[in-house]
C-alpha positions as CSV (number, residue, x, y, z in Angstrom):
1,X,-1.4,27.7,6.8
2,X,-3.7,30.7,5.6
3,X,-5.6,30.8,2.6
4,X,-6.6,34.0,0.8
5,X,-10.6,34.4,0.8
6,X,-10.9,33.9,-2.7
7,X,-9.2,30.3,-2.5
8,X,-11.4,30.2,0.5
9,X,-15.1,30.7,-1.6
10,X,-13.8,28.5,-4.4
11,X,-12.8,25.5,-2.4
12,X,-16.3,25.9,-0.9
13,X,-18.3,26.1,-4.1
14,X,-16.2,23.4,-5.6
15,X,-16.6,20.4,-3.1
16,X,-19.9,18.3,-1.9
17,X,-19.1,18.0,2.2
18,X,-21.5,15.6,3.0
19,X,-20.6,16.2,7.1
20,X,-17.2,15.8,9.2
21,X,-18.8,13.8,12.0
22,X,-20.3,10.0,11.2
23,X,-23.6,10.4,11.9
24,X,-25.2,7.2,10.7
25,X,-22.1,5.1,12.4
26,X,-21.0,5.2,15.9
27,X,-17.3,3.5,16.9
28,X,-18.8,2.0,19.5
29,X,-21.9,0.1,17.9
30,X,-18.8,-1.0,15.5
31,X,-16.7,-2.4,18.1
32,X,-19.8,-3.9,20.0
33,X,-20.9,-5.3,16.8
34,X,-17.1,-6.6,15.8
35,X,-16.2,-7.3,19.1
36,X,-14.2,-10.4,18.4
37,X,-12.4,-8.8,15.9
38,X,-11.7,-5.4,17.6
39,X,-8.5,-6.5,19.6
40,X,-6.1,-4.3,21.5
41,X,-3.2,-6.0,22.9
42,X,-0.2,-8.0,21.0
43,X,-0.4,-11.2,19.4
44,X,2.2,-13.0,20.2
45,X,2.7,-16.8,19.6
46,X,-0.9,-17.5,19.5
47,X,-1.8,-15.8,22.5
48,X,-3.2,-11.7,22.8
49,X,-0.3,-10.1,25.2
50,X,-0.2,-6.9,27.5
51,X,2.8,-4.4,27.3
52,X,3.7,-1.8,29.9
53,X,2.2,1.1,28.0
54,X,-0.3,2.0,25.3
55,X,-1.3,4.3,22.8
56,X,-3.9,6.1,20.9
57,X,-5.1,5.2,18.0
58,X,-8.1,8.0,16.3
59,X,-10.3,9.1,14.0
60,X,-8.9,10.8,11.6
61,X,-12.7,12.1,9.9
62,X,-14.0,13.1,13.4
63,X,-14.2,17.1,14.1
64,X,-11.8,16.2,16.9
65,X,-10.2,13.4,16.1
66,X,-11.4,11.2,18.5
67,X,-9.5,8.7,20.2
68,X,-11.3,5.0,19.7
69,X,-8.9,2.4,21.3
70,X,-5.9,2.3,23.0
71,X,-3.2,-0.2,21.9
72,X,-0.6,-1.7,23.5
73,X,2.7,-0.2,22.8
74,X,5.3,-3.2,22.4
75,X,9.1,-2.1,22.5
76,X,12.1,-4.2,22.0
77,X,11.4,-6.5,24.2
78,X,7.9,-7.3,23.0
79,X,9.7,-7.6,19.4
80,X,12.1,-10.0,20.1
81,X,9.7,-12.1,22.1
82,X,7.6,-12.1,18.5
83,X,10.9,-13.1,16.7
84,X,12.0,-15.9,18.8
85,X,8.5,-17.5,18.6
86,X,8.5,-17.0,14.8
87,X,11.5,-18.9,15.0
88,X,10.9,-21.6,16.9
89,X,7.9,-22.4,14.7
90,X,9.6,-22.1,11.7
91,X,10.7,-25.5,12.5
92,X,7.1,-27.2,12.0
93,X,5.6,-24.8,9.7
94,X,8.0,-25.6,7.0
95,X,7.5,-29.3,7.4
96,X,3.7,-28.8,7.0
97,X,3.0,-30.2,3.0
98,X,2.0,-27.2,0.6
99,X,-1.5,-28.3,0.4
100,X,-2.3,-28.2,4.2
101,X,-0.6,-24.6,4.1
102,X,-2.8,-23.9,1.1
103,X,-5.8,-24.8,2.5
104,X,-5.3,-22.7,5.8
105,X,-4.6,-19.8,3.9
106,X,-7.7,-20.8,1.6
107,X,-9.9,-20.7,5.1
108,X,-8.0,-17.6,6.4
109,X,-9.0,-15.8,3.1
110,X,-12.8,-17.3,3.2
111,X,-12.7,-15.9,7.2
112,X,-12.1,-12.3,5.6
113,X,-15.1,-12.4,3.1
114,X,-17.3,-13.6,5.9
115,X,-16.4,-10.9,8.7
116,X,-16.4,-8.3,5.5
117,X,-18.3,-5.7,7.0
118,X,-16.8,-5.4,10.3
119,X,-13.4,-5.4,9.0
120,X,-13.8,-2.9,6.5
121,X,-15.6,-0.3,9.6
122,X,-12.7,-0.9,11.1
123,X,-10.2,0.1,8.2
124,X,-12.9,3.2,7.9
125,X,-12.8,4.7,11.9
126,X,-8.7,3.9,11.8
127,X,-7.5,5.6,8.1
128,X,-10.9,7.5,7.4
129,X,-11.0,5.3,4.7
130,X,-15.0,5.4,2.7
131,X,-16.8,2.5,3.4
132,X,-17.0,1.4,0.0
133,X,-13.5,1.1,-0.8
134,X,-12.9,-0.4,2.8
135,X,-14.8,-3.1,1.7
136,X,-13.0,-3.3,-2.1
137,X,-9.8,-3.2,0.4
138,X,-10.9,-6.3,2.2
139,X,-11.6,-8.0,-0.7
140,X,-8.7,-7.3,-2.1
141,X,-6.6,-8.7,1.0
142,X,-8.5,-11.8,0.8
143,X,-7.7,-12.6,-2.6
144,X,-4.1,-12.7,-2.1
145,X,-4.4,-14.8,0.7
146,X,-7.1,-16.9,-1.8
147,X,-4.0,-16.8,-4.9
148,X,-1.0,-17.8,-2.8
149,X,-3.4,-20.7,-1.1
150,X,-2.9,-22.1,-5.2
151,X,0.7,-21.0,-5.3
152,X,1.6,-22.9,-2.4
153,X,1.9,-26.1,-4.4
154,X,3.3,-24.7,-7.5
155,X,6.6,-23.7,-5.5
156,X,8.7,-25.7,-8.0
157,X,12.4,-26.6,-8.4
158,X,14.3,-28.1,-11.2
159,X,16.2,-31.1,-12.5
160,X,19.1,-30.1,-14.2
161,X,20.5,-32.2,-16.8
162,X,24.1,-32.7,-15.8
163,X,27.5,-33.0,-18.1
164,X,28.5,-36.0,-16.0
165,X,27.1,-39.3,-16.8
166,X,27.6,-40.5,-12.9
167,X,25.8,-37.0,-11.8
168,X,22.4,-35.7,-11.2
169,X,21.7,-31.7,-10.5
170,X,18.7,-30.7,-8.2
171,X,18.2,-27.0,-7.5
172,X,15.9,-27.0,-4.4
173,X,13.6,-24.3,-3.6
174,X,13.5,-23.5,0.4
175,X,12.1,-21.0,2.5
176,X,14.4,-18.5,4.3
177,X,13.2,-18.8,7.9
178,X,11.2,-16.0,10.1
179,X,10.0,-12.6,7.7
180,X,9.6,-9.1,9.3
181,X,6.8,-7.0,7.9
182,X,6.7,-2.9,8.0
183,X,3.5,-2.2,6.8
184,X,1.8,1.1,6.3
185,X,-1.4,2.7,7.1
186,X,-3.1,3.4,3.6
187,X,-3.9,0.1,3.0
188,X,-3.5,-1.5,6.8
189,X,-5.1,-5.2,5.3
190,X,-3.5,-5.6,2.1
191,X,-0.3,-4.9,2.5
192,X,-0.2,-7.2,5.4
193,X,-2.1,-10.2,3.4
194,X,0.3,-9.2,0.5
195,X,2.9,-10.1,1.9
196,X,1.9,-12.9,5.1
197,X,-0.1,-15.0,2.0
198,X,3.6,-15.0,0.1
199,X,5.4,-16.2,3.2
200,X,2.9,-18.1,4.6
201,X,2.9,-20.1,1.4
202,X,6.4,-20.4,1.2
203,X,6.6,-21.9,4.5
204,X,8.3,-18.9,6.1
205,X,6.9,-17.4,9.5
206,X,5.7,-13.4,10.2
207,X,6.4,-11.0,12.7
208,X,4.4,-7.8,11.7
209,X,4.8,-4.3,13.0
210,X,1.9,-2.0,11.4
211,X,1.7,1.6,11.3
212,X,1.0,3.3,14.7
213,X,-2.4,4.9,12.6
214,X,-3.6,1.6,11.7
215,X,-2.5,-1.3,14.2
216,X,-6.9,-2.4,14.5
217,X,-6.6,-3.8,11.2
218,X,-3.4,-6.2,11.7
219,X,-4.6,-7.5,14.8
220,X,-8.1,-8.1,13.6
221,X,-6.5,-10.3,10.8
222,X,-4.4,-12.0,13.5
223,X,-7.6,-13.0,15.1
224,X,-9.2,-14.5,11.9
225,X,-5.6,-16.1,11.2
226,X,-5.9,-17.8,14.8
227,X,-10.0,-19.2,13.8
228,X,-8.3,-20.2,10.4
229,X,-6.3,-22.9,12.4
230,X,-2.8,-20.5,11.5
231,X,-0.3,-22.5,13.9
232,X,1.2,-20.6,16.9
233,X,4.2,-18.1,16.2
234,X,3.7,-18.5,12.4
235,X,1.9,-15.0,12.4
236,X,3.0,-13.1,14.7
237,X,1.6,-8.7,15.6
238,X,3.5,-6.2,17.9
239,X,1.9,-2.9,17.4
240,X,3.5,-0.2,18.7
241,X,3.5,3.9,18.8
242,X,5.5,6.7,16.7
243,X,8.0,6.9,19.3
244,X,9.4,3.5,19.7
245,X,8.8,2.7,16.3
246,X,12.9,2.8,15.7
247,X,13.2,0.4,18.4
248,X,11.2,-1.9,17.3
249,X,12.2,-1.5,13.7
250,X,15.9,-2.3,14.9
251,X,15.1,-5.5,16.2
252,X,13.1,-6.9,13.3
253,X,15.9,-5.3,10.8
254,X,18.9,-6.8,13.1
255,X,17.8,-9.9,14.5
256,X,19.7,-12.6,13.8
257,X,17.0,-15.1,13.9
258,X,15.2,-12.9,11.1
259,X,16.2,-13.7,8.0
260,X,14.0,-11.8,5.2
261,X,12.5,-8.0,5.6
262,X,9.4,-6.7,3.6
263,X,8.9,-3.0,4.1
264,X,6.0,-1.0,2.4
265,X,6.5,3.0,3.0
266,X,8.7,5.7,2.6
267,X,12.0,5.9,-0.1
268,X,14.0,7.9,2.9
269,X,12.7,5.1,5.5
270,X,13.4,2.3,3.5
271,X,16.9,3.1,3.1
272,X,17.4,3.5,6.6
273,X,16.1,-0.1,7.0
274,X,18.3,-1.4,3.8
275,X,21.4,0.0,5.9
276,X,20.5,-1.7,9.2
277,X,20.2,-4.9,7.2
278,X,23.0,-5.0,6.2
279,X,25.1,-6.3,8.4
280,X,23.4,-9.5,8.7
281,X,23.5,-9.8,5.2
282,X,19.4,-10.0,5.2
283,X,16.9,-11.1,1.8
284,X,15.1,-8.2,1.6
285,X,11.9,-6.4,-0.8
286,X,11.4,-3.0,-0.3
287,X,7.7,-1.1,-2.2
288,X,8.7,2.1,-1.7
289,X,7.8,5.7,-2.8
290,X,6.1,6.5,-5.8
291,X,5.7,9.3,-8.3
292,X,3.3,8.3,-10.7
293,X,2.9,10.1,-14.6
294,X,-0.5,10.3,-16.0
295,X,0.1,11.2,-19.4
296,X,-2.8,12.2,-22.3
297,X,-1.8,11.8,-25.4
298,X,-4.0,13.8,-28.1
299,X,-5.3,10.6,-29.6
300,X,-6.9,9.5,-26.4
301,X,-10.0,9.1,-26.1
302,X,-10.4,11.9,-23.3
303,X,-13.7,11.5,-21.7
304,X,-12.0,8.0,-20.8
305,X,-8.8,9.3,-19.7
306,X,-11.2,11.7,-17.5
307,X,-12.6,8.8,-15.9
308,X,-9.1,7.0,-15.1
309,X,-7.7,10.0,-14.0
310,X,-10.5,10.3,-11.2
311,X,-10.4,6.6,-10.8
312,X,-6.0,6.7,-10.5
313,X,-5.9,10.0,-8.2
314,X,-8.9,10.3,-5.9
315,X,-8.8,6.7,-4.3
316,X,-8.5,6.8,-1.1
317,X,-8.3,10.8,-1.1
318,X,-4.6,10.2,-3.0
319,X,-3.5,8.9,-0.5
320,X,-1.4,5.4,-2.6
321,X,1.7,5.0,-3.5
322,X,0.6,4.2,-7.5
323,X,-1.5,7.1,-7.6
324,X,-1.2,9.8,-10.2
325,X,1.1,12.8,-9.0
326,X,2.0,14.5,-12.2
327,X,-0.6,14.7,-15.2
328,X,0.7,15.8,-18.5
329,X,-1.7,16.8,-21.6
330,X,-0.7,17.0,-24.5
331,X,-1.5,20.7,-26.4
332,X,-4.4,19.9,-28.5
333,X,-6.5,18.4,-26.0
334,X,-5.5,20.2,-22.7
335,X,-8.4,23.0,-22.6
336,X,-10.8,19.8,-23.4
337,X,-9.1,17.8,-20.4
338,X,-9.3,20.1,-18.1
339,X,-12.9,21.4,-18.2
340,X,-13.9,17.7,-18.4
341,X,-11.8,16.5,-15.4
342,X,-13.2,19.7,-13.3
343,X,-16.6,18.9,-14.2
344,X,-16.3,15.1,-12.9
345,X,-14.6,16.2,-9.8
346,X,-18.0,18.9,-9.1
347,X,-20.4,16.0,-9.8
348,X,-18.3,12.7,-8.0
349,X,-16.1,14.1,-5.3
350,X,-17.7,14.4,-1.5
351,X,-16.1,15.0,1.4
352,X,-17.2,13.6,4.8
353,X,-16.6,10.9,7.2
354,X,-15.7,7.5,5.9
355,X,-19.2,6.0,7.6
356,X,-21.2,8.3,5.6
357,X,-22.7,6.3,3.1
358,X,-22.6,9.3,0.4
359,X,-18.4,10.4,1.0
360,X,-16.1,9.2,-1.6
361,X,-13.0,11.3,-0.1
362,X,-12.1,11.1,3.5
363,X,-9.8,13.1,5.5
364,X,-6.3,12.8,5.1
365,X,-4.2,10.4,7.2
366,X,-3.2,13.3,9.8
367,X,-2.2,16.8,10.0
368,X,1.2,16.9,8.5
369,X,-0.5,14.9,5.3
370,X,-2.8,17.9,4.9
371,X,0.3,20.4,5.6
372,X,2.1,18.9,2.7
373,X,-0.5,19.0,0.1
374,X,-1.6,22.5,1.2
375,X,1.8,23.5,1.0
376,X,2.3,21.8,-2.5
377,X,-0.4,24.2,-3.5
378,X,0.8,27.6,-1.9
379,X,4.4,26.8,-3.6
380,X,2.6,25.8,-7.0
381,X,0.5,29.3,-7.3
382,X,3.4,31.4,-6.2
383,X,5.3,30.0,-9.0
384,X,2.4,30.9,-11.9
385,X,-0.2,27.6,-11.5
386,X,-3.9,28.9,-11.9
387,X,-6.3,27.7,-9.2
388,X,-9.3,26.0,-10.5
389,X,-10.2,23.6,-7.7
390,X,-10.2,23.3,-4.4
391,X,-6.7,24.7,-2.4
392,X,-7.2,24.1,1.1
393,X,-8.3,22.6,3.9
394,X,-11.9,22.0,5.7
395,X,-11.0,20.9,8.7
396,X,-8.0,19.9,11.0
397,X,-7.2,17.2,7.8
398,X,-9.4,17.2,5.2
399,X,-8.3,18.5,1.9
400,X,-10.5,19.6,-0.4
401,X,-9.7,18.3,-4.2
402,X,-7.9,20.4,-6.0
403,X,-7.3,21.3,-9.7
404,X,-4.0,23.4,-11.3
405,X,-3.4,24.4,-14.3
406,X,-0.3,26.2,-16.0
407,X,1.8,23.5,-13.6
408,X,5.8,23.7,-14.4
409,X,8.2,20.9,-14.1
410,X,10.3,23.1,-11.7
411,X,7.6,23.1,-8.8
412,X,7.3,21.0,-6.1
413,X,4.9,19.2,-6.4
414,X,6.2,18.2,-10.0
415,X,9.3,17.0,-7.9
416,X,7.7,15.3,-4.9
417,X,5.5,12.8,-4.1
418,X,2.1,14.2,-2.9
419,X,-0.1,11.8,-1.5
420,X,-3.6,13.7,-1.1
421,X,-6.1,15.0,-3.7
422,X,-3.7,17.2,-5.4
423,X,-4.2,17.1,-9.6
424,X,-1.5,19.6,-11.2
425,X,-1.6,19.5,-15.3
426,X,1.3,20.4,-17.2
427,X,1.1,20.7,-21.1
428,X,3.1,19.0,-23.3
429,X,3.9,19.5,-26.9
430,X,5.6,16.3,-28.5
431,X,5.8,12.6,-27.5
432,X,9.3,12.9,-26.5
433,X,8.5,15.7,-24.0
434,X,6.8,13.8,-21.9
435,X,8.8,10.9,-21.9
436,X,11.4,13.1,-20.6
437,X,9.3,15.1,-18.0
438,X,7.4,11.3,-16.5
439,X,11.1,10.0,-16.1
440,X,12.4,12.5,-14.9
441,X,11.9,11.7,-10.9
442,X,14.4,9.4,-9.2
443,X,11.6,7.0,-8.5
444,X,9.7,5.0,-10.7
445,X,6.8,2.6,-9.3
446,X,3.3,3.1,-11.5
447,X,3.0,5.1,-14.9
448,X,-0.3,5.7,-16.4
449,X,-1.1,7.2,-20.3
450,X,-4.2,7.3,-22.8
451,X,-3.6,6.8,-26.5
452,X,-5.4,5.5,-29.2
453,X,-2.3,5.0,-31.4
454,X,-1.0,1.5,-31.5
455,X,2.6,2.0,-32.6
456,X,2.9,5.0,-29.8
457,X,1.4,2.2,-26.7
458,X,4.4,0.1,-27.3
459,X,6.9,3.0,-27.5
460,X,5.6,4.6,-24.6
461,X,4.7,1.1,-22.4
462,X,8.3,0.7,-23.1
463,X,9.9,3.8,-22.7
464,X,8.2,4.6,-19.1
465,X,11.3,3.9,-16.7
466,X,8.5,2.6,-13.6
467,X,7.5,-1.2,-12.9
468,X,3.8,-1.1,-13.7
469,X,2.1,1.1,-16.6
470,X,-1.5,1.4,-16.8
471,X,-2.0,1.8,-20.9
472,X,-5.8,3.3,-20.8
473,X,-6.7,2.1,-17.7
474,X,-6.6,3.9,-13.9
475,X,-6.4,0.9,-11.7
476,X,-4.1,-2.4,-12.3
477,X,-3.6,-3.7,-9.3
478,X,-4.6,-7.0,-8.6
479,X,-3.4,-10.1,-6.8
480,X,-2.4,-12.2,-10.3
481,X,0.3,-8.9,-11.4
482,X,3.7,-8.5,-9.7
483,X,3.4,-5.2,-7.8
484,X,7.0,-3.5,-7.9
485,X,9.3,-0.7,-8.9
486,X,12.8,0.4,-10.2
487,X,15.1,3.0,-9.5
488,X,14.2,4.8,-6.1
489,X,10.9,3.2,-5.5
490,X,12.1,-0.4,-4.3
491,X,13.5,-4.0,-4.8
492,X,12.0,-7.3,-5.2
493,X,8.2,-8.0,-6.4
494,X,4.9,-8.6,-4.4
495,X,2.0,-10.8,-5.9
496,X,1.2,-12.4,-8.8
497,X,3.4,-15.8,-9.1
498,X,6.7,-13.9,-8.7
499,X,5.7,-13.3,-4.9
500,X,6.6,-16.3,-3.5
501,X,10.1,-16.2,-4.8
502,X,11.2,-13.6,-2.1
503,X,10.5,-15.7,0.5
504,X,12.6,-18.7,-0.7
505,X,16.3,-19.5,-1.6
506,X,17.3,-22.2,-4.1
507,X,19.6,-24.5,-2.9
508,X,22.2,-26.7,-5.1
509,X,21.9,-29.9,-4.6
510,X,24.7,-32.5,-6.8
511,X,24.5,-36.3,-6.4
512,X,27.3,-37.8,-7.6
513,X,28.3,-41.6,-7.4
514,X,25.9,-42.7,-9.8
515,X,27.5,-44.4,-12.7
516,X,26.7,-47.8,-13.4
């Protein structure tokens, strides 16, 4: 896509680029340095497994996007091999008391904070990820595994009281067998420990297929899982490429022997998967897309909602699902937001590779991520939006961070998900206005807003139609909270004490024959 010279001179002026090529951090020093962790073939029933073929995984923040492993590309085959191991160690893993399952998660999570470093260079050369949140990522993986280590013993049922004196009612909480994770590559260690502590807890089993961008971070994890004493088949990796990633996906969706699916990605994906599921009549939780509202109420304090709004859209270069898409000001304060907001992004936004110690945005995940945005734009000033950041690229998929203003409700990227450094601010004049614009999209995951005004935080934290809603505040997540949306943007819950739940069924249980 061309950009006009103009866009080209402002972009330029606008944006810090601290260098496209790591120069402080070579791959290779990394993968000398992590060697034990940097692993390249399937894991499989406790042991690492060749397939016929392999791919490339890259760079996405070199100049040339250099290629930094290859990766063995499992098919069906490969897939079902990981299911029927999952399966058969289902049998003993379930029978293994909470606390011993507890305590290897417990060692599996201590494992992550000790090989810190290396696993968060190797989130950085695979997503382009910054170091520094690489590191916050790997944290953040560990403590899920570190909160469903506790959870693992608080799986409770319930005694019943019964309306028969010669009856007593037990409802029984069980786990439903082998799991198969889709995970994605924006945050390739969380969304697998998200989900694996759950299960793992529950006493279920994993097969997990990540992203074809990100597969060095799932199988470094298998690795620690393995030195954290993680029994044979209960976590179980089959990387494979773009192509035969429907293959693969069929088998873990259609299998008989799997019996709960946990998919982290795309709306249109996940109902794909939803269909293919059911005809085994699979439990599944689906975190799909997002569309996220950041809304600035003229009460707010605004240098604060300035600093959430840089802390909500510019993680990991916009690239998560609960990230701001859509800001709307209100009137009164929108001139004040905006000059504020572009002054931050001048002062904290650098481009570069994710190894240079001074970048806080990395490139974008590949090149259609950085056609979209770019496109977003184009589509946006064609239809009236004034420029006043950023625009285009730098790069084959770095996008540099980009302000609008005069944003309508009818453009596109009002009505789709971006996922890159894209800010577009719409003004609003009344409360009710922007209730109606924020639930407006078919999806509703995250929600942010600023407001000083007590009585309007509980309308609003209400009224948001999404499953999480930041009130003065640009990052929630954490392991303790239930992670989940409604409408288009999935089913079922993720962390906090809710997790754990869908990876088990309750089962009935009535003893009669007890009168005296």
């Amino acid at each position: 896509m061309t950009m006009t010279t103009n866009m080209t001179a402002r972009m330029l002026s606008t944006t810090r680029v601290v260098g496209l090529a790591c120069r402080r951090f070579g791959w290779d020093a990394i993968a000398a340095a992590a060697a034990p962790l940097v692993r390249t073939r399937a894991y499989v029933d406790g042991r690492w497994l060749d397939a016929q073929d392999d791919f490339a995984v890259v760079d996405p923040g070199a100049a040339a996007r250099t290629e930094i492993a290859r990766v063995a590309d499992c098919g069906p085959e490969e897939a079902k091999q990981a299911v029927d191991a999952a399966h058969q160690a289902f049998r003993r893993w379930k029978d293994v008391t909470a606390k011993e399952r507890g305590a290897v998660l417990r060692k599996w999570a201590h494992l992550m904070e000790q090989h810190k470093e290396d696993l968060a260079r190797i989130i950085t050369f695979e997503s382009g990820k910054p170091m520094k949140e690489s590191l916050g990522e790997v944290s953040y993986s560990a403590s899920f595994l570190d909160w469903f280590s506790e959870e693992a013993r608080r799986v409770y049922g319930d005694v019943v009281p019964s309306p028969s004196k010669d009856r007593k009612i037990l409802l029984l909480k069980q786990p439903v067998g082998v799991a198969s994770f889709i995970t994605p590559w924006n945050f390739p260690s969380a969304m697998i420990t998200r989900k694996a502590g759950a299960a793992l807890a529950a006493g279920c089993t994993v097969v997990v297929k990540p992203a074809e961008d990100t597969p060095l971070s799932a199988l470094a994890l298998a690795e620690l899982s393995c030195q954290a004493g993680v029994p044979p088949g209960v976590f179980n990796v089959v990387p494979c490429s773009r192509e035969r990633a429907p293959s693969v996906g069929r088998v873990l969706c259609t299998d008989p022997l799997v019996a709960k699916i946990s998919f982290t990605g795309s709306t249109a994906t996940g109902k794909v998967l939803l269909k293919m599921a059911a005809d085994t009549v699979k439990k599944v939780s689906m975190e799909l897309g997002g569309h996220a509202p950041f809304i600035v109420f003229d009460s707010a304090d605004v240098d604060e909602a300035v600093r959430g709004a840089m802390a909500s859209k510019f993680r990991n270069s916009g690239q998560t699902c609960v990230c701001s898409n859509r800001f709307l000001v209100q009137s009164s304060v929108y001139d004040a937001f905006l000059a504020k907001l572009g002054a931050a992004m001048d002062r904290e936004l650098k481009l570069g590779h994710g190894g240079e110690p001074d970048t806080t945005q990395g490139p974008l995940i590949n090149d259609r991520a950085a056609d979209k945005v770019v496109g977003q734009v184009e589509d946006a000033l064609s239809r009236g939006a004034r420029l006043l950041r950023g625009g285009g690229r730098l790069g084959s998929s770095f996008v540099a961070p980009t302000l609008l203003a005069d944003v309508s409700p009818d453009m596109l990227c009002m009505r789709e998900e971006t996922f890159g450094p894209l800010v577009p601010v719409v003004r609003f004049a009344t409360e009710g206005e922007a209730l109606a614009i924020a639930n407006s999209s078919r999806t509703g995951l995250a929600g942010y807003f600023y407001s000083a005004d007590m009585s309007q935080i509980w309308r609003v934290a209400e009224a948001l139609e999404v499953g999480m809603v930041g009130v003065n505040e640009g990052l929630l997540s954490a392991a303790e909270g239930s992670f989940g949306g409604v409408k288009e943007s999935g089913l079922g819950l993720e962390g906090s004490k809710y997790g754990v739940d869908e990876y088990l069924h309750v089962k009935y249980v009535c003893m009669g024959g007890l009168a005296g």
